[in-house]
ROBA-400103 format. One record per residue: x, y, z of N, C-alpha, C in turn; residue in one letter. Coordinates in pm, whole numbers, padded with zeros to 5 digits, always signed. Layout:
XYZXYZXYZA;...
END
This chain:
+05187+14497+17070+05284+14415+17141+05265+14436+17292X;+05250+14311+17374+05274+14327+17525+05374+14430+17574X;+05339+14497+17658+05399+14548+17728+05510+14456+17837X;+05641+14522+17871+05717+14419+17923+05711+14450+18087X;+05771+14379+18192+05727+14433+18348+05868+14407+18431X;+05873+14504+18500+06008+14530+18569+05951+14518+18715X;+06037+14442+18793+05973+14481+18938+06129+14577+18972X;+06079+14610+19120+06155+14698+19199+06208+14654+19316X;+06210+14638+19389+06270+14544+19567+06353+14631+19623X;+06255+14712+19709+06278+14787+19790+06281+14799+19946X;+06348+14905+20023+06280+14915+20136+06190+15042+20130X;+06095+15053+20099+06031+15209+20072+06000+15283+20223X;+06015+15222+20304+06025+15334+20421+06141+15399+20417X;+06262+15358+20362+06401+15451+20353+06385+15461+20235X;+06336+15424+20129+06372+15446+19959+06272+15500+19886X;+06189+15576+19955+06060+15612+19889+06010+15656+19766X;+06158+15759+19802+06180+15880+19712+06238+15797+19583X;+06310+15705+19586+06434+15642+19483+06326+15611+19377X;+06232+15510+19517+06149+15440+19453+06025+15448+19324X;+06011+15608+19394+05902+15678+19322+05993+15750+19170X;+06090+15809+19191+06151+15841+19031+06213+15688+18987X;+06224+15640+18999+06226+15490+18938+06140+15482+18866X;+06040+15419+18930+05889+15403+18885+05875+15509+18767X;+05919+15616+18808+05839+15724+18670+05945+15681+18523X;+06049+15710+18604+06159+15641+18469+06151+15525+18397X;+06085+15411+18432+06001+15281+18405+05926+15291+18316X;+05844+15348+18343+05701+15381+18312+05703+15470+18151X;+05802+15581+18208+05846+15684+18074+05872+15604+17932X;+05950+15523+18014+06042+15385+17866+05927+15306+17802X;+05812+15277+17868+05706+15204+17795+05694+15060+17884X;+05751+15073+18010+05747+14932+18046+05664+14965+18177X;+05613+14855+18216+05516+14872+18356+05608+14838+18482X;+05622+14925+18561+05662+14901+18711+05589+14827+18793X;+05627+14744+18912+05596+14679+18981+05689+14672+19102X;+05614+14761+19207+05708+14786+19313+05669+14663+19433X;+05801+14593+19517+05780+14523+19554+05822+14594+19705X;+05771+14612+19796+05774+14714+19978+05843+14587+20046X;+05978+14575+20073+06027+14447+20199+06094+14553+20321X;+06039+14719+20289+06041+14791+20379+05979+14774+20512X;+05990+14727+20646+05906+14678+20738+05806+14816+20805X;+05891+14938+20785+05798+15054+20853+05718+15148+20766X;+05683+15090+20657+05618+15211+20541+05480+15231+20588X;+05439+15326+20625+05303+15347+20717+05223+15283+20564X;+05093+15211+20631+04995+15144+20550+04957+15243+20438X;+04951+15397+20461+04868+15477+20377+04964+15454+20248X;+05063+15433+20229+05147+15402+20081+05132+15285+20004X;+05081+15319+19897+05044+15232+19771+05138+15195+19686X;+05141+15047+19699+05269+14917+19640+05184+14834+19580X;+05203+14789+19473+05190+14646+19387+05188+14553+19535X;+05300+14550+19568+05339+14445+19686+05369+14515+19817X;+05262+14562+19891+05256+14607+20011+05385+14530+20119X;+05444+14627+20215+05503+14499+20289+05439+14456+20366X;+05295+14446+20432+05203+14358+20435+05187+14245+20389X;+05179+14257+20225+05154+14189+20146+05265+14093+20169X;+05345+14140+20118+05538+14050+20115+05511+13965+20239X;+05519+14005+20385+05514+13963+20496+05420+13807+20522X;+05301+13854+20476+05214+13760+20456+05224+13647+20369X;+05312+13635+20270+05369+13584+20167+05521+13472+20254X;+05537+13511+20366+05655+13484+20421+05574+13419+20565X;+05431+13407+20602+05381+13320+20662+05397+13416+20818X;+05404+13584+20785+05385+13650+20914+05323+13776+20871X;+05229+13785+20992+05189+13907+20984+05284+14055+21047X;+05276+14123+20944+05360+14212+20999+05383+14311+21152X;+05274+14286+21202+05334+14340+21337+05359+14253+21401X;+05362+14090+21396+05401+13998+21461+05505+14027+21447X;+05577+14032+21313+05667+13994+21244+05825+14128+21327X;+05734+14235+21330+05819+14366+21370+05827+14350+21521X;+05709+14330+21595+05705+14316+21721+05836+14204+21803X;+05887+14077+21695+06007+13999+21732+06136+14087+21813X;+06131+14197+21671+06275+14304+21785+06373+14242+21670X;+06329+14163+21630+06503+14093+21530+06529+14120+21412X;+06646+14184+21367+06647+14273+21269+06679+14154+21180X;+06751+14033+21217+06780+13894+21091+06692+13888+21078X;+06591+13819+21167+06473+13792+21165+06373+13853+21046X;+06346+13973+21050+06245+14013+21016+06316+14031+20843X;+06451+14082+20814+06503+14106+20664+06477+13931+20617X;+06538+13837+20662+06479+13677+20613+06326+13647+20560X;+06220+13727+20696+06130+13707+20635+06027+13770+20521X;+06083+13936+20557+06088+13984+20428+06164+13959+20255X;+06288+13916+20276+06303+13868+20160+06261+13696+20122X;+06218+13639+20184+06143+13525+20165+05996+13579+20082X;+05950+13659+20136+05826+13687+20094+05828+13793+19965X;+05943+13847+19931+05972+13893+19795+06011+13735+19729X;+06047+13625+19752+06113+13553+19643+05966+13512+19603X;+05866+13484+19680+05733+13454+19672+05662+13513+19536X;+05691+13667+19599+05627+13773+19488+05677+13802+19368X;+05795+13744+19359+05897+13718+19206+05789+13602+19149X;+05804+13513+19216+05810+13401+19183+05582+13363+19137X;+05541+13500+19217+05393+13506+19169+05364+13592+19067X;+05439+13669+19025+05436+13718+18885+05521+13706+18781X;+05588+13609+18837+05628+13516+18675+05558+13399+18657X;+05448+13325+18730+05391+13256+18643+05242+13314+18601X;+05233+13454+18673+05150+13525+18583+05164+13580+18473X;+05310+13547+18430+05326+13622+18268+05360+13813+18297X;+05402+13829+18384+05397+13948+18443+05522+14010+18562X;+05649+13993+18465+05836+13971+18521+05885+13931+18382X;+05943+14066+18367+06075+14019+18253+06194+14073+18323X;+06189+14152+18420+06360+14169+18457+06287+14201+18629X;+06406+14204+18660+06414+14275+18820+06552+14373+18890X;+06510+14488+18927+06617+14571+18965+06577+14584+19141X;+06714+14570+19209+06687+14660+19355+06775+14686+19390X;+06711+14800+19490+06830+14921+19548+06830+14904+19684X;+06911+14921+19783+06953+14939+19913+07150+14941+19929X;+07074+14960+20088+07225+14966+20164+07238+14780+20195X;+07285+14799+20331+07344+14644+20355+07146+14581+20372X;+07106+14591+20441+06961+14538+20432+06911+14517+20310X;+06883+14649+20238+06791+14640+20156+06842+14581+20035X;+06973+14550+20028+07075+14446+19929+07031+14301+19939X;+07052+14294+20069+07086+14137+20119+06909+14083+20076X;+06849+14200+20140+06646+14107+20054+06668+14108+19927X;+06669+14188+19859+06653+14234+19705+06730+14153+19645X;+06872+14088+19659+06924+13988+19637+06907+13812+19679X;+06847+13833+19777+06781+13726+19870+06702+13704+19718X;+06596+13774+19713+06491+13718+19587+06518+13693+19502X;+06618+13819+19406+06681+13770+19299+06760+13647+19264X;+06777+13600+19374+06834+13469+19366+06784+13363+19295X;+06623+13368+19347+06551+13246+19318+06502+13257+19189X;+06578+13308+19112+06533+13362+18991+06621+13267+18884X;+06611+13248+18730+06684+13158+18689+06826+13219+18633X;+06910+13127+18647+07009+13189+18534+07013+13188+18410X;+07030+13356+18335+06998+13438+18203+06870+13528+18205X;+06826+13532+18324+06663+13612+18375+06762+13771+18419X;+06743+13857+18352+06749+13992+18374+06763+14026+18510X;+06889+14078+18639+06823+14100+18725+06990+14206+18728X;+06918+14301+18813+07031+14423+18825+06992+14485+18999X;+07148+14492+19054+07132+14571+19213+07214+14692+19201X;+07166+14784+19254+07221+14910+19323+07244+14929+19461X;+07402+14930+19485+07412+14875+19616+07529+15007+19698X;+07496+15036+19794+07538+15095+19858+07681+15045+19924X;+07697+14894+19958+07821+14823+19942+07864+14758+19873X;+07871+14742+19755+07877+14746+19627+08094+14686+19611X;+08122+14806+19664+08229+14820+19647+08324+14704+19759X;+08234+14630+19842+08285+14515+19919+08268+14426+19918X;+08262+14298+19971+08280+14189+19933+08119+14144+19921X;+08115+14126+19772+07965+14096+19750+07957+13939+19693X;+08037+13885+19731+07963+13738+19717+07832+13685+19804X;+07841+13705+19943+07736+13695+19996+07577+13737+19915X;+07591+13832+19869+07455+13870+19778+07461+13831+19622X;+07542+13757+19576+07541+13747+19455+07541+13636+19423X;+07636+13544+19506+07606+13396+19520+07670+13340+19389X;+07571+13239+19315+07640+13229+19186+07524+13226+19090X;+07469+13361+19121+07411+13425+19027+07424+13503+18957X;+07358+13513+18802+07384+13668+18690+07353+13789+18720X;+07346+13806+18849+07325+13976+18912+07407+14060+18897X;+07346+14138+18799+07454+14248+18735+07441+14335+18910X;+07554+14426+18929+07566+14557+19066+07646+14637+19008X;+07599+14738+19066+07610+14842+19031+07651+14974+19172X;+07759+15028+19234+07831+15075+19307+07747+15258+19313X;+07642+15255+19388+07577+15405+19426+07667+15502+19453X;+07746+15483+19466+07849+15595+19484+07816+15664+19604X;+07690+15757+19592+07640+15815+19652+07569+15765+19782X;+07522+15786+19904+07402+15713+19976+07269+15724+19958X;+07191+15613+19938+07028+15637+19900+07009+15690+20003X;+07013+15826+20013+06879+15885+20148+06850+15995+20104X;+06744+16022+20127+06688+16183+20103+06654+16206+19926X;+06628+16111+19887+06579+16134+19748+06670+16155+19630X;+06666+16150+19533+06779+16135+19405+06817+16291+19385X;+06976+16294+19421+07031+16432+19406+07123+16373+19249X;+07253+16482+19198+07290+16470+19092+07356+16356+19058X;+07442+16323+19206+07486+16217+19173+07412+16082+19186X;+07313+16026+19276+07227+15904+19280+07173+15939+19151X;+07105+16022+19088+06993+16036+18971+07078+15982+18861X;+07180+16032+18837+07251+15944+18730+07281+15807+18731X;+07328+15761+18846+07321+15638+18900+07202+15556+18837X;+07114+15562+18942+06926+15564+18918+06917+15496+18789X;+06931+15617+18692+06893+15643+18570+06965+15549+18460X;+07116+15575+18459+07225+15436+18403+07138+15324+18446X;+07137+15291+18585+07075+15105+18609+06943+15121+18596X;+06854+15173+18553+06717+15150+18479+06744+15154+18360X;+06832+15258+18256+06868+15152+18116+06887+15056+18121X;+06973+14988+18218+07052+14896+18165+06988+14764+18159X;+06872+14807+18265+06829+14711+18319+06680+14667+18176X;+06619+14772+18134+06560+14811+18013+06610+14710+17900X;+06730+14756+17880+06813+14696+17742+06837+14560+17737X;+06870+14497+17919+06867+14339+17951+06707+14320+17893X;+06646+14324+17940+06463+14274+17901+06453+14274+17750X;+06511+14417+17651+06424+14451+17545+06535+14377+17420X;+06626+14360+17468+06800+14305+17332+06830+14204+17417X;+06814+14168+17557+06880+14059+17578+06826+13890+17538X;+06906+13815+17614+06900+13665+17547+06861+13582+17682X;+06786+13515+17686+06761+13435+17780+06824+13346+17746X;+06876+13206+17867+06944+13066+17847+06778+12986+17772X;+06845+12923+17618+06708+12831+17582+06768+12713+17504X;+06689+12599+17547+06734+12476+17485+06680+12482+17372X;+06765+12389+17257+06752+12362+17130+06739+12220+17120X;+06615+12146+17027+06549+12016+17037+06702+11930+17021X;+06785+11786+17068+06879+11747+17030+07001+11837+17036X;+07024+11914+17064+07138+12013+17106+07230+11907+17220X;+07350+11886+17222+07462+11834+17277+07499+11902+17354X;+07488+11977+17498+07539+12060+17542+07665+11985+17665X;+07742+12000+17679+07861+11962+17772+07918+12079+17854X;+07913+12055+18038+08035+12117+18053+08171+12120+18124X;+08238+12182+18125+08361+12125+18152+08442+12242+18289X;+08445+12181+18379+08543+12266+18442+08732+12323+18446X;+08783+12461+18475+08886+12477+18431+08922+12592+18558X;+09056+12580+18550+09096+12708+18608+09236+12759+18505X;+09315+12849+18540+09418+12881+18430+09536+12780+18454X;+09558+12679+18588+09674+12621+18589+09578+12461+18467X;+09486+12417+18459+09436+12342+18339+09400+12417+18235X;+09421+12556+18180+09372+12518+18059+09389+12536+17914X;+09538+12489+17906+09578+12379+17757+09494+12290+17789X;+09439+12163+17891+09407+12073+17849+09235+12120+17835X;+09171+12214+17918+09030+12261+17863+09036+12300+17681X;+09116+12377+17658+09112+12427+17531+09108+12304+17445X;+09216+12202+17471+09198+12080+17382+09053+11999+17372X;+09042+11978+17503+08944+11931+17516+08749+11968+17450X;+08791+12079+17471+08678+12161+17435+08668+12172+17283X;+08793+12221+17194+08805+12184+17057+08746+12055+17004X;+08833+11953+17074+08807+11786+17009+08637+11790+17008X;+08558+11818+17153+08462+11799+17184+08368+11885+17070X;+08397+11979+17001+08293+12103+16909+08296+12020+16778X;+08425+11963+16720+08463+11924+16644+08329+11794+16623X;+08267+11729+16750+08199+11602+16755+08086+11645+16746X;+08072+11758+16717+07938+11806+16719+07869+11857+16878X;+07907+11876+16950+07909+11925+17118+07924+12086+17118X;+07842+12129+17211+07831+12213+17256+07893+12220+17384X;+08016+12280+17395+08100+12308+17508+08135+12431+17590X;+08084+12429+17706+08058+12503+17824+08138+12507+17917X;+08242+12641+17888+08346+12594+18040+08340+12694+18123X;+08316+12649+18304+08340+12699+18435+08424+12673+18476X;+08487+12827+18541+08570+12841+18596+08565+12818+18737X;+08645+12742+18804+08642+12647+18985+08671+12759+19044X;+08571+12877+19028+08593+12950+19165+08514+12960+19269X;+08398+12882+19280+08318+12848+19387+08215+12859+19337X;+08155+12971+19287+08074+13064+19230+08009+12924+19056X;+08146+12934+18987+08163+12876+18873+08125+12723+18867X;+08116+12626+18984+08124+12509+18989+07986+12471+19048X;+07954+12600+19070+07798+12592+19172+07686+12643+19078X;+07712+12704+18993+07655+12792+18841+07626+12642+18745X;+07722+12610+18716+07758+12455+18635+07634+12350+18705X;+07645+12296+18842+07592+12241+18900+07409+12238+18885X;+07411+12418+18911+07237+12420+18922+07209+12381+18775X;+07218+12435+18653+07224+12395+18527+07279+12268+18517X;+07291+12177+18536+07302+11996+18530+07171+12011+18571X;+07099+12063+18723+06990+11996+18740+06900+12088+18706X;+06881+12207+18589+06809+12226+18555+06777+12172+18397X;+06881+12056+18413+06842+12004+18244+06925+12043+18126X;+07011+12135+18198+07043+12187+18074+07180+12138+17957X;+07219+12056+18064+07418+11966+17989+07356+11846+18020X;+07399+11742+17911+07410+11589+17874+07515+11550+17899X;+07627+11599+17938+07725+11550+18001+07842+11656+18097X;+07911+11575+18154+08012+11688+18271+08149+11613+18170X;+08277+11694+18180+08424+11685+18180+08440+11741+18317X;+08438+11675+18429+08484+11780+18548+08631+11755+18560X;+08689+11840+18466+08859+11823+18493+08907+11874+18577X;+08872+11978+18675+08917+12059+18739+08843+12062+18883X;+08801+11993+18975+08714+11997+19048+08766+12047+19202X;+08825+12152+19153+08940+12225+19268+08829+12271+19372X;+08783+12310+19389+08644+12355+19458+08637+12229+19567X;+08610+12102+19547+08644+12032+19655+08660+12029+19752X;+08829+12032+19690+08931+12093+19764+08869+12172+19906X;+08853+12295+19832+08837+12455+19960+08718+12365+20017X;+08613+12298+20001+08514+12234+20025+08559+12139+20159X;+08613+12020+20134+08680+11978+20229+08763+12040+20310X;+08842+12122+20304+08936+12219+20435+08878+12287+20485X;+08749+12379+20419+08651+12470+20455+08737+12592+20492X;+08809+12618+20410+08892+12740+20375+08916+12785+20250X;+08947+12899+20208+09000+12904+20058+08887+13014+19977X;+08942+13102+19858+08847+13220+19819+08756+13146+19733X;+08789+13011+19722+08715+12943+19637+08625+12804+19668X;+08572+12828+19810+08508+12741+19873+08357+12786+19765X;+08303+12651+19738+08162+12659+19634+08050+12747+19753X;+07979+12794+19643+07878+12871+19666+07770+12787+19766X;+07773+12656+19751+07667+12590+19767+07730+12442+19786X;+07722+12434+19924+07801+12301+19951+07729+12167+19836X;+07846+12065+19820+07811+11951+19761+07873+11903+19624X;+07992+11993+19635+08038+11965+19516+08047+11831+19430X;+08028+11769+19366+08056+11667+19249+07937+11574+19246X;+07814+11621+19344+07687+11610+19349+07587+11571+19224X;+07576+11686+19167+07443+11736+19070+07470+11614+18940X;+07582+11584+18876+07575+11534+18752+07565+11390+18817X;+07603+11324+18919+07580+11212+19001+07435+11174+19013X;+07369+11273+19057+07231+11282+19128+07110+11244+18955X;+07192+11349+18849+07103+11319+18744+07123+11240+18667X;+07250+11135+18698+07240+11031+18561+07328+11053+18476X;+07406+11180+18467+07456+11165+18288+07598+11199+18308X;+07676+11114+18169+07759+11072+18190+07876+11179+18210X;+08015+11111+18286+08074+11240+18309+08258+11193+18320X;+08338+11242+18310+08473+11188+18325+08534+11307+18428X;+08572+11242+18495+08624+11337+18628+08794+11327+18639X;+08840+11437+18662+09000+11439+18672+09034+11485+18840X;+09181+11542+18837+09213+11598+18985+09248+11732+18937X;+09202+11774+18876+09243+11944+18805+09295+12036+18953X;+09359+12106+18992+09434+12147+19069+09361+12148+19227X;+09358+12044+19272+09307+11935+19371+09447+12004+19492X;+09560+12037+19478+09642+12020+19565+09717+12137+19613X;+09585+12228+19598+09618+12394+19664+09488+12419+19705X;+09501+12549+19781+09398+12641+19861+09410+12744+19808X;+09290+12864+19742+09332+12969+19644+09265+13095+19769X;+09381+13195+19773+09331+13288+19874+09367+13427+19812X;+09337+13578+19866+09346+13690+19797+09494+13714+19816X;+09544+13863+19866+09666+13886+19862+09721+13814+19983X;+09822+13805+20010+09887+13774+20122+09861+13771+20254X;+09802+13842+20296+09776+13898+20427+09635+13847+20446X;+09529+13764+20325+09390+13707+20297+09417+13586+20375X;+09569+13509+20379+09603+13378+20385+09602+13365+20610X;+09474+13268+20664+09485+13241+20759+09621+13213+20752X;+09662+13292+20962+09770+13263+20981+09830+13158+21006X;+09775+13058+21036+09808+12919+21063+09819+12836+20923X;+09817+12865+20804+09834+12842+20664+09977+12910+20619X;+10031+13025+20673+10152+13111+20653+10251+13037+20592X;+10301+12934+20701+10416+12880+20663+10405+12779+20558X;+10306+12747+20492+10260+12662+20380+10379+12711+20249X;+10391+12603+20168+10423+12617+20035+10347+12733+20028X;+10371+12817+19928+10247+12953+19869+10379+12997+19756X;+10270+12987+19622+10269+13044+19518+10137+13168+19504X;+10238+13290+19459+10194+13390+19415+10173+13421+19259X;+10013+13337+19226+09982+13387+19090+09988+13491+19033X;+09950+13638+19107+09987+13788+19088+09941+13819+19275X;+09944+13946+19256+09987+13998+19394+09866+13980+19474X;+09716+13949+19375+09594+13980+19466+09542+13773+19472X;+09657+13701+19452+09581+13557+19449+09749+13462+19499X;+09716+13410+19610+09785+13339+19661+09762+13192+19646X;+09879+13063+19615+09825+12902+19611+09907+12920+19712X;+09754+12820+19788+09888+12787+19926+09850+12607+19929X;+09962+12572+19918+09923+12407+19918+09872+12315+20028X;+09825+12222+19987+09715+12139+20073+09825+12065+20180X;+09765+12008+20315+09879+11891+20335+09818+11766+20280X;+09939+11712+20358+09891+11516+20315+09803+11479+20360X;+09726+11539+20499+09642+11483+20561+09507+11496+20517X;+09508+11657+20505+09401+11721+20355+09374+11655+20235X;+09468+11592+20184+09449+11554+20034+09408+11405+20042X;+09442+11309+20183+09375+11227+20225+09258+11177+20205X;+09194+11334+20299+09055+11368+20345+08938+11383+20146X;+09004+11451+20115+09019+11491+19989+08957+11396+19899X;+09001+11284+19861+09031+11157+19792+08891+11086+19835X;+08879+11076+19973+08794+10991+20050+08657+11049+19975X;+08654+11179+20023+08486+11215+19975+08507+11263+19871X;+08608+11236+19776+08578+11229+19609+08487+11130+19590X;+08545+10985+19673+08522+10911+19621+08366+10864+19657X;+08347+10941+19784+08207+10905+19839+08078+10978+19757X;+08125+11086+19712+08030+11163+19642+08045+11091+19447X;+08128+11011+19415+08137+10994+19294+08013+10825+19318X;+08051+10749+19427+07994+10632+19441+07810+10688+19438X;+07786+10777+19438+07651+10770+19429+07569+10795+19288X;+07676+10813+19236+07656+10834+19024+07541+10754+19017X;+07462+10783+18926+07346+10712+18818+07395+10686+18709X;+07506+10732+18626+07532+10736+18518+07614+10681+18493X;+07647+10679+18370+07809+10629+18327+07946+10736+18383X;+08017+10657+18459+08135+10785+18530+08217+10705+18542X;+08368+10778+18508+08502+10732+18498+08602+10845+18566X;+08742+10797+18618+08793+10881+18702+08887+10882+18598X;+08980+10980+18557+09141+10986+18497+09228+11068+18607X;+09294+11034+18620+09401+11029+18703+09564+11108+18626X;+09583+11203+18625+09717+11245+18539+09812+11205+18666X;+09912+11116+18639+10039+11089+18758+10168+11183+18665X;+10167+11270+18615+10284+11346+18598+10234+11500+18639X;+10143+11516+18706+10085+11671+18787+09908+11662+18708X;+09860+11731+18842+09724+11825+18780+09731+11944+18743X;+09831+12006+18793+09804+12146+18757+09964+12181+18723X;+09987+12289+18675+10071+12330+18596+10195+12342+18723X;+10121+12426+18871+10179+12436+18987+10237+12322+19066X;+10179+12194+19035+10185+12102+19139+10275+11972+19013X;+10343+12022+18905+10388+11929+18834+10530+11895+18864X;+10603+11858+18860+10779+11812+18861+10801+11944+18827X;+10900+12002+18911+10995+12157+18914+10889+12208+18956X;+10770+12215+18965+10701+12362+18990+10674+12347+19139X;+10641+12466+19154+10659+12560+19306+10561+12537+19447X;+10471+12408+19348+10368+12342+19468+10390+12157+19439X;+10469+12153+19375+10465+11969+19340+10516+11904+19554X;+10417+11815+19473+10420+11712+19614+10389+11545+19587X;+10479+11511+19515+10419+11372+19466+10356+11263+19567X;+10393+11275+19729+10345+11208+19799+10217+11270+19878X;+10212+11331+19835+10024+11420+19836+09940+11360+19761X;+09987+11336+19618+09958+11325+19500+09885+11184+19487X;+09989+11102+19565+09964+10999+19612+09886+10902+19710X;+09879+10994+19808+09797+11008+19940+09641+11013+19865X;+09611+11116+19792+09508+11136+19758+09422+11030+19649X;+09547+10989+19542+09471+10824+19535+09473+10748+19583X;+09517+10696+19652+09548+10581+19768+09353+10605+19857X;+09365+10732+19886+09232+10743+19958+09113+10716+19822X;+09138+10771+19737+09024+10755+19656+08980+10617+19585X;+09118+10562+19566+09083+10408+19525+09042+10300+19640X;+09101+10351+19802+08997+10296+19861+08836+10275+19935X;+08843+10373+19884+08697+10407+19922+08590+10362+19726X;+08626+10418+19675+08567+10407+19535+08502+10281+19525X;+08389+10258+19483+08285+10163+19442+08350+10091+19303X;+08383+09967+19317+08412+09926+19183+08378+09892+19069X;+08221+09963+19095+08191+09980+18955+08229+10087+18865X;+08247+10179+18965+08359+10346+18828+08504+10280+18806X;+08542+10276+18720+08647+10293+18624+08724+10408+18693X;+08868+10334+18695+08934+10470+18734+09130+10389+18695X;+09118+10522+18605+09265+10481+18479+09353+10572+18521X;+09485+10526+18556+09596+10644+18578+09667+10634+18438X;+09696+10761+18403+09763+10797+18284+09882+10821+18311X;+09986+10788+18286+10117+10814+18285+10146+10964+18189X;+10073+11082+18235+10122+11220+18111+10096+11344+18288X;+10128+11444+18232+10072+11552+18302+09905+11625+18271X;+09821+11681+18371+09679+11687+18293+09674+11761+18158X;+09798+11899+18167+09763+11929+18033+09827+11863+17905X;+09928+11737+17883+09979+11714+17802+09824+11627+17682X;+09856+11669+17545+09792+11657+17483+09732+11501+17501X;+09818+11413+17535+09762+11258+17561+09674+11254+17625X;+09688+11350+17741+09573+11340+17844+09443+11381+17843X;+09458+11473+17721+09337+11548+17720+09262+11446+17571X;+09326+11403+17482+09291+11317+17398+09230+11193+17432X;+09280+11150+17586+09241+11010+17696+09071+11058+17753X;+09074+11164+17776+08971+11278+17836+08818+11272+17715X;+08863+11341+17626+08777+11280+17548+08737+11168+17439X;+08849+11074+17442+08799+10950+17368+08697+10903+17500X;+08728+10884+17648+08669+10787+17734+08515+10835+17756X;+08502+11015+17716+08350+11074+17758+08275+11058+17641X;+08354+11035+17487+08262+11015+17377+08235+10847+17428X;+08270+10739+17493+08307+10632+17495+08149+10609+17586X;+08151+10700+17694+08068+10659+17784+07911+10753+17739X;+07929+10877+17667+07804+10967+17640+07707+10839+17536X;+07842+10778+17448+07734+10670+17347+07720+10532+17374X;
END
């Protein structure tokens, strides 16, 4: 049986030491190492799979050009450019089943930089020295398992890094040797559907009716991350159709605020761009989702704000927002290839924004179709339902109109 191949993504002028009992721990398990150097000062005499020479050159600079700049962005960009290269040259050599890397804030931000360009369900694990802070920036809305060093990588693996170390090279082992890659099945129905917790009675319905039809149903959660995950998978082929009931992401999209601004501008884009068919709602369209209290810009303060629990604040949109809102729904829906229909719930989208609850604004509500029906191309279909989004009618309206338009 082939042997399986792990790379490494390092800075080995600070990680030498990590780098080198890594490698042996690799190696011990039966799998081949492959160290990748986006270290810029590792004197030449040190021997790498992927020299940072090598990497550098891969990134369209030679490395003392590259060091000689003085720019520390500079030079980590073009080092992790030139690791996504070297991912990306030994996987179509048959030679990458997982990828692990270790650093502080640098040697994160490359090692994740690459892992990026990697697919989602592809094995990839970080050991991160900031770990414990806000790691969206390096994680993006990717399957990058992290893992919190506790300790600082310097000076070689003492008791506590070695255990560390040692845990994320199993783990990383067990992803490659038991895990599951994402794989299509010939005729497979795959659908997916967006949700957050103020929609989802009507996801759950929806998603039932839809399994029941023989569908394969896939639901993301609109936290930026979730809607941008969904997205790349539309255009990697992988869903025959969208339910975007929930396309709250938008939202933070248009205000360009919110913990749930998408990973990757362009929201309601990807299933447009490829053709296939999709039914779109206002799933909680008429808030801004932020951390605890004190997360919430001050000029947002005096807003409506519902407190989901103590670490997630709704702070509601204005009229002028939900305006804005409506408009480039409608501009980004007018560019569809496919069959696409709008539903409209006029008794609330979200559980928060319904009659009695603690964010309702019916002339928001309003504002926001008013903008969307004038702008909208009249060739999409767009039906107001007289229910709330989660009442069972609505979600029964939801999928009679996507079995209506998928056949």
């Amino acid at each position: 049986m082939p042997k399986n191949h792990i790379a490494i993504i390092a800075t080995c002028d600070t990680k030498g030491a990590e780098v080198s009992f890594m490698r042996s721990l690799i190696k011990d398990r039966g799998v081949d190492p492959v160290v990748i150097d986006v270290g810029p000062m590792t004197p030449p005499s040190a021997r790498f799979d992927f020299s940072n020479k090598r990497v550098a050159r891969l990134a369209d600079w030679k490395l003392e050009d590259l060091i000689g700049t003085g720019q520390r962005d500079q030079i980590m960009i073009a080092m992790g450019r030139g690791a996504v290269k070297a991912l990306q040259t030994l996987l179509k050599a048959g030679r990458l089943d997982g990828v692990i890397g270790i650093g502080g804030n640098q040697g994160s931000a490359i090692a994740s930089m690459a892992m990026k360009s990697l697919p989602i369900g592809f094995p990839k694990f970080l050991v991160s020295t900031v770990a414990s802070g806000n790691i969206r920036p390096y994680i993006g809305h990717k399957d990058i398992a992290v893992m919190f060093s506790v300790a600082d990588l310097v000076g070689g693996p003492n008791l506590v890094s070695r255990s560390i170390l040692t845990n994320a090279v199993a783990a990383l082992i067990g992803m490659v040797e038991k895990g599951e890659k994402i794989s299509l099945q010939h005729k497979e129905k795959n659908i997916a559907i967006t949700a957050l917790g103020n929609t989802e009675a009507a996801v759950q319905r929806i998603s039932t009716s839809l399994r029941k039809k023989g569908f394969h149903v896939i639901a993301f959660h609109a936290s930026g991350a979730g809607g941008t995950a969904m997205e790349e998978l539309i255009e990697d082929g992988v869903f025959q159709g969208v339910v975007d009931l929930t396309p709250h992401e938008l939202t933070e999209e248009v205000v360009a605020t919110g913990a749930y601004v998408p990973v990757r501008p362009g929201r309601l884009q990807a299933a447009a761009r490829a053709g296939i068919p999709q039914v779109v709602s206002t799933g909680a369209m008429e808030y801004l989702c932020f951390g605890p209290r004190e997360s919430i810009p001050p000029r947002l303060r005096q807003r409506k704000t519902y407190f989901h629990n103590p670490n997630n604040a709704n702070v509601k949109t204005s009229r002028a927002e939900m305006s804005r809102v409506g408009k480039i729904m409608a501009e980004r829906l007018n560019q569809a290839k496919g069959n696409t229909e709008i539903l409209i719930p006029l008794k609330g989208a979200s559980v928060y924004g319904s009659k009695g609850g603690p964010l309702y604004d019916p002339v928001g509500g309003m504002l926001l179709l008013k903008a969307l029906k004038q702008n909208l191309d009249p060739r999409i279909p767009l039906r107001e339902i007289d229910a709330h989004i989660n009442d069972p009618e609505f979600a029964d309206t939801c999928v009679s109109r996507f079995l209506y338009l998928f056949n």
